[in-house]
N, C-alpha and C positions, 0 to 999 in steps of 0.2 A: 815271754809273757809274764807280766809280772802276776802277783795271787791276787790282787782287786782285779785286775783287770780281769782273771778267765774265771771267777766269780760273777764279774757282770757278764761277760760271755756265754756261761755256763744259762744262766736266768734271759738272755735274748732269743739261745734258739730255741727254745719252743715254743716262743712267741713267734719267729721268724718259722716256724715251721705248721702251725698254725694259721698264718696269713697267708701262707701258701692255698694249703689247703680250700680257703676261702675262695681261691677264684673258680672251683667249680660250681658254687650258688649263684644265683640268677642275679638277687641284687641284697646289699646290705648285711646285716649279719653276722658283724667283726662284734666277739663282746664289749661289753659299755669299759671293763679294766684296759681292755687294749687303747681301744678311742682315747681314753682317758690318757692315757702315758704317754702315746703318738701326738694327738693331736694338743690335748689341754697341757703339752709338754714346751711345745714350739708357744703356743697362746703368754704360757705363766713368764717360761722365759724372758721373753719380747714384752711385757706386759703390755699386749696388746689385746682389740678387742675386736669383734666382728660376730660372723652367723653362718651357721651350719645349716643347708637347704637340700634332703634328698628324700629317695626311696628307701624304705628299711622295710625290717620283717617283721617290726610288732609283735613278739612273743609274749602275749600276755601270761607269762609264767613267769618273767623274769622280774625282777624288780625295779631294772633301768634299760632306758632304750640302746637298743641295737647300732654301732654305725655302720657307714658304708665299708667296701671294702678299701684295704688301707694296706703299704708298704713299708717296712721297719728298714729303716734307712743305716747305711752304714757307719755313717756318721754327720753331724749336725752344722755345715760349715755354709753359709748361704745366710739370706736375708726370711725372714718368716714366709712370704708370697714363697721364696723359693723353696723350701724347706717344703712347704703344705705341698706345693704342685709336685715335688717329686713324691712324698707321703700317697696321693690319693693316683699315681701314675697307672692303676692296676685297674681303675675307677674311669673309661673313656669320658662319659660323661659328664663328670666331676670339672666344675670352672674356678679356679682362685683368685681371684684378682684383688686391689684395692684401692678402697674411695677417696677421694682428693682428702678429707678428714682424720687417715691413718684406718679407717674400719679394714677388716680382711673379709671378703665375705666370700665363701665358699660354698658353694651351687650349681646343683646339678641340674643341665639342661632343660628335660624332661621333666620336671617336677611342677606341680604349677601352683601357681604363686594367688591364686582367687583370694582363700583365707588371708593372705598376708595384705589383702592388696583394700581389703574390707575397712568402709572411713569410718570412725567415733567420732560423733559430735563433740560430745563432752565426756574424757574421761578423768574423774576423780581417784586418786589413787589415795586409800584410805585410810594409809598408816599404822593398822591395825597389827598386822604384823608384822617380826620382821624376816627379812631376808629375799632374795627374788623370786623364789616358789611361786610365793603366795601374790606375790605382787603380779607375778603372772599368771596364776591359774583362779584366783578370785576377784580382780583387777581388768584384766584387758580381756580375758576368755570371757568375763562373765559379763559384759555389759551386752547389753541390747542387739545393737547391731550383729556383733558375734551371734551371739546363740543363734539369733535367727537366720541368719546365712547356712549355722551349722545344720540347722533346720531342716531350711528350705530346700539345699540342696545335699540330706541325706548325711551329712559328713560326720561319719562316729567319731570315736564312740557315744553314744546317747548319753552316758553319766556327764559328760561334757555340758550337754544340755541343762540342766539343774545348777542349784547349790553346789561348793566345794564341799565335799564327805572328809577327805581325808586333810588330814595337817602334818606336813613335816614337821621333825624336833624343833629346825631352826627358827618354825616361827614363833614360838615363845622364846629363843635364846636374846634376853635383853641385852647384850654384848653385841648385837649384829644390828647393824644400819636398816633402817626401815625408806622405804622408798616412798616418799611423796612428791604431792602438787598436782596442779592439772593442766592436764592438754585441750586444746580445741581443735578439730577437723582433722585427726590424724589416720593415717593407716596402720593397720595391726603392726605393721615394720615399724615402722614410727615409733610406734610406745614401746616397740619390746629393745631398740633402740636407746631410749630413755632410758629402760632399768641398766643399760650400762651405765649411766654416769655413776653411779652409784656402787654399782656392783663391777669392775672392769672385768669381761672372759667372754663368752657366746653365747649365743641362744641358739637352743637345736629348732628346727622344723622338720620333722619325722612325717611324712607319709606311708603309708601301708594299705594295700591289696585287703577290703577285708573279708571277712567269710559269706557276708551276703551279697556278694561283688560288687560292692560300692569300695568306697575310701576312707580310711580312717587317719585320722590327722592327731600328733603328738606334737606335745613343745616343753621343751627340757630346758637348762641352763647350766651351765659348767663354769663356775666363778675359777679364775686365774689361783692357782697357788702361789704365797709371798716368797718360797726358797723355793723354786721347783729347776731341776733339773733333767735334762735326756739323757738316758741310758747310753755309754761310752764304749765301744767299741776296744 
């Protein structure tokens, strides 16, 4: 074994011994650095793009969402579909497939898809910032239709409901692509769809159990890294 190689070694298992551990929780709850290195690994590689659709645990302590549970593969040799479907093998659930388009979109059975499924007449995307954050969380969350769905039927978090409070770094980074134009008649999938032309990597849809037994609904995005690599065996 050469000394990079049991350096990377050295920095896998406890990752790999961690993921283990993970399969005695119910569902979700791999941290966002792991997700991040497994999945947005196979995504940057391939520069490919698609959507992440599950159950997580919502720790509102943390400061990025939770993924499902996830398998550190031994090594990286297969097509992106194949790579993901062994990654989330630990995940029954968990479906990978891909859209005649190249999309990857990964989805777990059980999850339900209402919020995504919600049509915008008109949505104007307003240029204001940039980056996909914002483009998604004061953009397509915040129009009409949304709120009121999120409303009607209960689906937190309530801050959801309002104005954007908070603002990423990146949307004043005048160096980052701002996403414009408008849609007519689309669904939530649709436009969050859209910010990839721009942005190429995935879009999370996070659901969570919340504490007043309803469901709480998150949406993330994980742009492609331009060099990125998987961890080498």
């Amino acid at each position: 074994m050469t000394g990079a190689t049991a350096r990377t070694a050295s920095k896998i298992m406890p990752l790999l011994f961690f993921l283990a551990s993970c399969l005695g929780q119910e569902r979700g709850g791999t941290p966002f650095g792991n997700g991040r290195t497994l999945i947005g690994g196979v995504f940057s590689r391939a520069h490919a793009s698609g959507s992440l659709e599950y159950w997580g645990v919502c720790n509102f302590k943390e400061p990025y969402p939770d993924y499902p549970k996830l398998r550190a593969l031994p090594n990286q040799e297969g097509s992106p579909v194949e790579l993901l479907r062994a990654t989330f093998s630990v995940d029954p659930e968990m479906k990978v497939s891909q859209d005649a388009d190249g999309k990857i979109r990964m989805i777990e059975a059980d999850v339900p898809s209402d919020l995504l499924d919600v049509k915008i007449h008109h949505l104007r995307f307003s240029a204001k910032y940039h980056g996909p954050a914002m483009a998604i969380n004061d953009d397509i969350l915040q129009s009409p239709e949304v709120v009121a769905f999120r409303k009607e039927h209960n689906l937190g978090p309530k801050s959801y409901w309002g104005p954007v409070k908070a603002f990423p770094s990146e949307a004043f980074a005048n160096l980052k692509p701002i996403v414009s134009g408008d849609l007519y008649d689309v669904t939530v999938r649709q436009a969050l769809d859209y910010v990839l032309r721009t942005f190429p990597g995935f879009w999370l849809y996070e659901n969570c159990k919340s504490t007043e037994g309803g469901r709480d609904v998150y949406f993330s995005f994980f742009e492609n890294e331009p060099s990125a690599s998987l961890p080498q065996n």
